[in-house]
Kinemage of the C-alpha trace (Angstrom):
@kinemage 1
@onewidth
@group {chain A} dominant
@subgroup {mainchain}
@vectorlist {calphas} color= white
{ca unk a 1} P 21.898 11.339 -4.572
{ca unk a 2} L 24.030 8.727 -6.486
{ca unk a 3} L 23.058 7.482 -9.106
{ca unk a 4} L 22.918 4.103 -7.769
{ca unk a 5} L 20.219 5.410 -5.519
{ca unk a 6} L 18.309 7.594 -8.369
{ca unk a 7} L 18.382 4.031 -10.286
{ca unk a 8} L 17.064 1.918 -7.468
{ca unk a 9} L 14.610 4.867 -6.563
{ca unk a 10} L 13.102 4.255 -10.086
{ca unk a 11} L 13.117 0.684 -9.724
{ca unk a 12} L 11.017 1.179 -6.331
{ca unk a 13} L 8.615 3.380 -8.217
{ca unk a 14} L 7.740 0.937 -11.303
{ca unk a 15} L 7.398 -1.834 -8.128
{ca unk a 16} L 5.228 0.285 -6.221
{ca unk a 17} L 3.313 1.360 -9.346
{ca unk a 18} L 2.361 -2.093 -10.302
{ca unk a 19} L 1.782 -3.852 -7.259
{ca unk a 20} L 4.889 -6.085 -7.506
{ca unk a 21} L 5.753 -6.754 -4.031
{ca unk a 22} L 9.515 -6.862 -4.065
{ca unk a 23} L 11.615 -6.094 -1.299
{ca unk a 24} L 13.975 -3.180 -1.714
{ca unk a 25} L 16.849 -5.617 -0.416
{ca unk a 26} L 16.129 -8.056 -3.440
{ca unk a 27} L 16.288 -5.043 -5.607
{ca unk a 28} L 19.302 -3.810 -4.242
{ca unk a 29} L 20.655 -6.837 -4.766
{ca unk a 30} L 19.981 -7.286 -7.925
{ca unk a 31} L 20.718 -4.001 -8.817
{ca unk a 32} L 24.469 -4.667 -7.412
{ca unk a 33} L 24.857 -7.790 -9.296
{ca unk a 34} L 24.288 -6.367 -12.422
{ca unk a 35} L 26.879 -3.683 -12.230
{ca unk a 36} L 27.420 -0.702 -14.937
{ca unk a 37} L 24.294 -2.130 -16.834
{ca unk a 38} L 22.070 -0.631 -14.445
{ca unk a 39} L 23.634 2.971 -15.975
{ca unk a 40} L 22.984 2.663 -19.582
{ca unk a 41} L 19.905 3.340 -21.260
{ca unk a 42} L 20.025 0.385 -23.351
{ca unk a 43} L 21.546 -2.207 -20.977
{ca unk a 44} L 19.464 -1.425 -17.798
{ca unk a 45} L 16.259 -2.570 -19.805
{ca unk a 46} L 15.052 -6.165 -21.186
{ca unk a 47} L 12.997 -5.599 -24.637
{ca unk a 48} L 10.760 -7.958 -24.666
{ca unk a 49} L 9.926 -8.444 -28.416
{ca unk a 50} L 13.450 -9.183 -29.143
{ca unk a 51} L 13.867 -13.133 -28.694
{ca unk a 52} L 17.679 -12.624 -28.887
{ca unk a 53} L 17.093 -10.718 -25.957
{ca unk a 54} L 14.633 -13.245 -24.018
{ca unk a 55} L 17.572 -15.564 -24.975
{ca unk a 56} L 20.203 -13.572 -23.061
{ca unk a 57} L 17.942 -13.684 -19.883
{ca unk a 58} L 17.335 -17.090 -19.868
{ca unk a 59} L 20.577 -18.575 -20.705
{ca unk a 60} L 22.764 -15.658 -18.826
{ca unk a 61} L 20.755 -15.034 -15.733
{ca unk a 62} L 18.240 -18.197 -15.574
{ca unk a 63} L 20.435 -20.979 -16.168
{ca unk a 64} L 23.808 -19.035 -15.743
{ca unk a 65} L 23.365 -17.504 -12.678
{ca unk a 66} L 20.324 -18.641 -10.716
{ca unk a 67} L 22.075 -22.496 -11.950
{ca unk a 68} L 18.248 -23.512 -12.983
{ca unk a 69} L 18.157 -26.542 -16.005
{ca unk a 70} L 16.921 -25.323 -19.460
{ca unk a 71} L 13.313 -26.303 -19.538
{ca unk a 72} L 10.193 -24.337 -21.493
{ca unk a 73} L 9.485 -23.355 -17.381
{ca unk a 74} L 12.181 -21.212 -17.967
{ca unk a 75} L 10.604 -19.540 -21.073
{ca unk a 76} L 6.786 -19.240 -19.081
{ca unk a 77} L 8.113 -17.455 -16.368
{ca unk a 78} L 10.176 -14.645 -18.524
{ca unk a 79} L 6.789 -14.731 -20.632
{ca unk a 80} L 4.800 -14.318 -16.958
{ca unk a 81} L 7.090 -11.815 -15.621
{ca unk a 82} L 6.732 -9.396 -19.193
{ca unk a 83} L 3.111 -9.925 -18.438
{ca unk a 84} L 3.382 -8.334 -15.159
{ca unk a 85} L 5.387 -5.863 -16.055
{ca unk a 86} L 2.636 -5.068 -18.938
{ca unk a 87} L 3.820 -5.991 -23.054
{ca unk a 88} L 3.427 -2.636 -23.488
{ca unk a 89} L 5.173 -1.099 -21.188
{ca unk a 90} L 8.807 0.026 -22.892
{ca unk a 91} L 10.372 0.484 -19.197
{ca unk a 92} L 11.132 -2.913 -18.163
{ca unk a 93} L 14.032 -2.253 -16.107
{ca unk a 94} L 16.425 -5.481 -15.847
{ca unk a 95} L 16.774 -5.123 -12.105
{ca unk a 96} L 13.094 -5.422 -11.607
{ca unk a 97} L 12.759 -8.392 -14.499
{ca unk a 98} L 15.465 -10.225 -12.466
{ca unk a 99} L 13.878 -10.000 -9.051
{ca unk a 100} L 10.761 -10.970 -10.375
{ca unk a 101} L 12.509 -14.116 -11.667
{ca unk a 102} L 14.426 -14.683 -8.484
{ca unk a 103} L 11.028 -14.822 -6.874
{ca unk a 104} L 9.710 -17.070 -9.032
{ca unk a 105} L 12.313 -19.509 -8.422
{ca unk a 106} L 12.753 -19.042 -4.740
{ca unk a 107} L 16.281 -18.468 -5.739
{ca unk a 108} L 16.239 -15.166 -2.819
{ca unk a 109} L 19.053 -16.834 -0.967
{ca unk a 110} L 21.344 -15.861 -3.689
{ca unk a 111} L 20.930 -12.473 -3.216
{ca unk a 112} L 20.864 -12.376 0.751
């Protein structure tokens, strides 16, 4: 197995785990777009008690590459999705934070 597919494979599993609906095409997706992060320990998850961080998703992916218009909706629906995903939970993979998102703002027709 690649490790493309071991990644996406844990992706499914956290998804399936908690309920979350997403398609394995969005994750895929996602998972493509965000190229060698998706490898590195560090990279391929979003901490969400580090605002720097929260910053970097909202001005990178939010408003850089789903094209959405800074707005404190922006900063609810990061604060929604880490939620979801459970505060406590230290495995918040980026590809699953980022469909999540896309989902939020209908934005799947980026990804199709």
């Amino acid at each position: 197995m690649s490790k493309f597919a071991e990644a996406i494979e844990t992706y499914k599993e956290q998804v399936a785990e908690l309920g979350l609906g997403i398609s394995e095409d969005l994750l895929t997706a996602v998972a493509k777009g965000l190229g060698p992060s998706i490898y590195n320990a560090d990279s391929s998850k979003v901490s969400s008690s580090d605002p720097e961080e929260l910053a970097r998703v909202k001005n990178n992916f939010l408003i850089g590459k789903l094209g959405l218009t800074d707005s404190p909706a922006l900063d609810a629906a990061i604060d929604e999705v880490v939620e979801k995903l459970g505060s406590s939970n230290r495995n918040k993979y980026r590809a699953v934070v980022y469909a999540l998102l896309v989902i939020k703002f209908g934005k799947e027709d980026l990804y199709a």
